[in-house]
C-alpha distance (Angstrom), angle and dihedral (degrees) to the residues before:
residue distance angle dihedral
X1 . . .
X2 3.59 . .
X3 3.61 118.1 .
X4 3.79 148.8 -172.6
X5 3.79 134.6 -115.0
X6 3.81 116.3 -81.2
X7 3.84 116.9 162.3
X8 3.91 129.1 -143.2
X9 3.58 127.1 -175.3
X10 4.21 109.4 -141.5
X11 3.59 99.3 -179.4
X12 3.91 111.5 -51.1
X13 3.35 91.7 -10.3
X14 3.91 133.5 104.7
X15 3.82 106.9 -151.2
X16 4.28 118.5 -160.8
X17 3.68 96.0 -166.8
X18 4.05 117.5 -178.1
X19 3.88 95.8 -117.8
X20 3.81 130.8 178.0
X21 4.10 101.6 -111.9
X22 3.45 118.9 -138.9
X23 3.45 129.9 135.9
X24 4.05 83.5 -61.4
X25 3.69 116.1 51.8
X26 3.89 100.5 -126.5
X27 4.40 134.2 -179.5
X28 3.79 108.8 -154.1
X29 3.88 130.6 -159.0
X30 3.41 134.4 -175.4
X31 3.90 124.7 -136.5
X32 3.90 142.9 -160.5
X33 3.91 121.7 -176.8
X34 3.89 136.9 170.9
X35 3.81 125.9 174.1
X36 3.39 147.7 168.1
X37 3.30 94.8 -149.4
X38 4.21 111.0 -169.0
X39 3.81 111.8 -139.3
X40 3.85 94.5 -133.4
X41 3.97 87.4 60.7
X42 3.57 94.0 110.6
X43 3.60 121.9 107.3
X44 3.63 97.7 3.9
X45 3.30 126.3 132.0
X46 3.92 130.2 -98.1
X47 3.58 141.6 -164.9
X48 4.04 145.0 179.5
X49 3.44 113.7 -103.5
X50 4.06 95.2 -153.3
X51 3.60 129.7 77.5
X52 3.78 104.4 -121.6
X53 3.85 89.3 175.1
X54 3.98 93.8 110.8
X55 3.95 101.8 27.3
X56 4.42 105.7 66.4
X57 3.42 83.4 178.2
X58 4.10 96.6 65.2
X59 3.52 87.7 32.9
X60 3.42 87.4 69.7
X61 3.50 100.3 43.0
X62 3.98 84.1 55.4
X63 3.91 86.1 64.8
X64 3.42 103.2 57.4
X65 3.60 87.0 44.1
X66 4.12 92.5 50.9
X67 4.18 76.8 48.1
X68 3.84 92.7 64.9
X69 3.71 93.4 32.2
X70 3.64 92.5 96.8
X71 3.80 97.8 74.3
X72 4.15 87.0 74.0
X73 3.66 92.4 54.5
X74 3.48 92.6 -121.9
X75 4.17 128.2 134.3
X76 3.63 129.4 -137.6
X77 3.71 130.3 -116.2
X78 3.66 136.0 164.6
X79 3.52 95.3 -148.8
X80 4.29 105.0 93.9
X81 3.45 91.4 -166.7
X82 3.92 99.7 53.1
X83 4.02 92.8 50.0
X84 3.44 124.2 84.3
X85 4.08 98.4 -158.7
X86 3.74 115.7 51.1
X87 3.85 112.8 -159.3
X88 3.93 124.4 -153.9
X89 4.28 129.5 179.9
X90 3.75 129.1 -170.3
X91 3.65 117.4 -166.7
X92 3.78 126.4 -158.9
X93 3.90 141.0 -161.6
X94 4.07 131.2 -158.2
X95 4.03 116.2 174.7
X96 3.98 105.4 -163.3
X97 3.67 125.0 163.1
X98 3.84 144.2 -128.5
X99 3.68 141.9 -148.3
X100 3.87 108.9 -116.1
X101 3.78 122.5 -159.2
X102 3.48 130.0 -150.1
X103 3.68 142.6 174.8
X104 3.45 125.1 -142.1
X105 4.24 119.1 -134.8
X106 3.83 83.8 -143.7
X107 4.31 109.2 75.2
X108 3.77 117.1 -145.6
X109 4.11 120.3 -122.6
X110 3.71 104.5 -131.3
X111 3.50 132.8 166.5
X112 3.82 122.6 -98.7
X113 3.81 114.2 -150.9
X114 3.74 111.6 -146.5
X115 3.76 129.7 169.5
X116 3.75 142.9 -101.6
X117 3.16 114.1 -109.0
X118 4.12 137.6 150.7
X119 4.21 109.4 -50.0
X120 4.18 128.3 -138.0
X121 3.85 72.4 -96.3
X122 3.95 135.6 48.9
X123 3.56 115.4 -68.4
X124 4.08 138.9 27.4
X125 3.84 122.4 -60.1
X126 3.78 129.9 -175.8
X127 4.05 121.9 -107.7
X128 3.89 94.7 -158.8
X129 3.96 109.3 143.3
X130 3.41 144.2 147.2
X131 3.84 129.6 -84.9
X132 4.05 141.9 -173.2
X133 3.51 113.4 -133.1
X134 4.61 124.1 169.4
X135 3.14 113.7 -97.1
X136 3.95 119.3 -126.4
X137 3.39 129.0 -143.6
X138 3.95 114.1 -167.2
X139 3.89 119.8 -177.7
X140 3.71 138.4 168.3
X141 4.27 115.7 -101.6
X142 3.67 118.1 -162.7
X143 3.95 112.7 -149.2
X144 3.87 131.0 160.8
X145 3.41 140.2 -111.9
X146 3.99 110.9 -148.6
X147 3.73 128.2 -172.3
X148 3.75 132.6 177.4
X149 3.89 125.8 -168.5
X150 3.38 131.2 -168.0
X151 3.63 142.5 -170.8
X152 4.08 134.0 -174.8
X153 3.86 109.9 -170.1
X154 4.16 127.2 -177.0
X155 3.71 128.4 -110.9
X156 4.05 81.0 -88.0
X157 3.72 95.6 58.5
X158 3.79 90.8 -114.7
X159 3.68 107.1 135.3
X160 3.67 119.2 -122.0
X161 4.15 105.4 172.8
X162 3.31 120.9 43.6
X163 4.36 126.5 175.7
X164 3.63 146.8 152.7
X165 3.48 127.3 -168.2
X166 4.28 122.6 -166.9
X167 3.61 123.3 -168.9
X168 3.92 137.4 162.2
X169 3.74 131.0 -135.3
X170 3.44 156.5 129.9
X171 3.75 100.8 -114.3
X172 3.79 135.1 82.7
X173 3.51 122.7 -80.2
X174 3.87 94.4 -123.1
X175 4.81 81.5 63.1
X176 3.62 96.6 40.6
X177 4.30 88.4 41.9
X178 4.16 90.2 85.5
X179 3.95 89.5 60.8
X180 3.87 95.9 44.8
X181 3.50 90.9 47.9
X182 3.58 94.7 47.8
X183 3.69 93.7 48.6
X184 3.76 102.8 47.1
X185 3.86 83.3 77.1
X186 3.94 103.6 43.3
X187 3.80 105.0 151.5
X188 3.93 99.0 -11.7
X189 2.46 128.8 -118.5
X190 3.88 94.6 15.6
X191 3.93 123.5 131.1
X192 3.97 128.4 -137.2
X193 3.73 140.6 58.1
X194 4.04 124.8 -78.8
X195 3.39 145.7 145.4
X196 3.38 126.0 -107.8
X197 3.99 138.3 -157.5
X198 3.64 138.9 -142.2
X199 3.70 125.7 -155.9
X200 3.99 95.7 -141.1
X201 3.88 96.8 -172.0
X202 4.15 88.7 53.3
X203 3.59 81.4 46.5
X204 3.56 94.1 61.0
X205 3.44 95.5 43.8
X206 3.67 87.4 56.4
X207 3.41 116.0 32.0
X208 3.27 95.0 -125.0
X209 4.11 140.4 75.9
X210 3.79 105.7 -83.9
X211 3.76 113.3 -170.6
X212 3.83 119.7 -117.8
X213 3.99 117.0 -100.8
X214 3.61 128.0 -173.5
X215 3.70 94.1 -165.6
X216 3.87 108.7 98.8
């Protein structure tokens, strides 16, 4: 789906998001999740399985994540040994490009070709003439592909949680990052694919992503 601009502001941070435009200004992702989710998951004890120590950048990711962690029940700890689920994320990034069309307000004059052909008078004559034709602009647009995949295994290494969420846009990964992270766990522990939507006014208002509703 290819979108328009739409900004949100997440904190400091001005975020262009390629959104479907309708009368609501909307961000969609699509998800895919599969778990074998044990009953006696909740209230145990969770931690990340990566060292973020040297990479800020991850280490940030790993907080938004912690942020949506709530919807499995599941509490933090920094201590690996103490908790009995141990959660780990990869995120990804493709830039591709498109062809963009545009027509000019301003028409060019070209000339039109016609042919000869028999006059109002004996003999040929030529129908060459002038015409107006738009004038189209095509240029290359650069837009992103983002992915995020996560995985929450038990104390045996078995995984239990599995999702991956794809989105485009033309924002960094570090603005679009608070929708990923919120969608990776739409309906835990549910199974499937789907798409889901963001309300990206709603999310200004509040700070957060707020999913799209078409109820009034």
């Amino acid at each position: 789906m290819y979108l328009s601009r739409c900004k949100v502001w997440f904190g400091m941070a001005l975020v262009s998001l390629l959104t479907a435009c309708a009368s609501v200004d909307t961000f969609s992702t699509q998800v895919s999740s599969f778990n074998n989710w044990p009953a006696t998951a909740h209230g145990g004890f969770y931690a990340f399985s990566q060292d973020f120590s040297q990479n800020l950048e991850q280490k940030g990711y790993a907080e938004m994540i912690a942020q949506e962690m709530w919807a499995t029940g599941l509490r933090r700890t920094n201590d690996v040994k103490k908790a009995q689920f141990l959660v780990s994320f990869e995120t990804n990034t493709e830039t591709r490009e498109r062809i963009v069309e545009e027509y000019s307000e301003d028409p060019m004059l070209v000339p039109s070709l016609g042919f000869w052909g028999w006059g109002p008078r004996w003999g040929y004559y030529n129908t060459f003439n002038m015409m107006y034709v738009p004038h189209v602009e095509r240029y290359p647009v650069r837009y992103h592909i983002y992915s995020l995949a996560l995985e929450i295994k038990d104390k045996t290494g078995a995984p239990v949680y599995q999702s991956k969420v794809v989105a485009q846009s033309d924002a960094s990964l570090h603005e679009v990052m608070p929708f990923l992270a919120n969608s990776v766990f739409d309906d835990f522990p549910r199974n499937g694919v789907r798409t889901i939507r963001y309300d990206i006014d709603k999310s200004l208002q509040q700070n957060a992503p707020i999913r799209y509703s078409e109820k009034k």
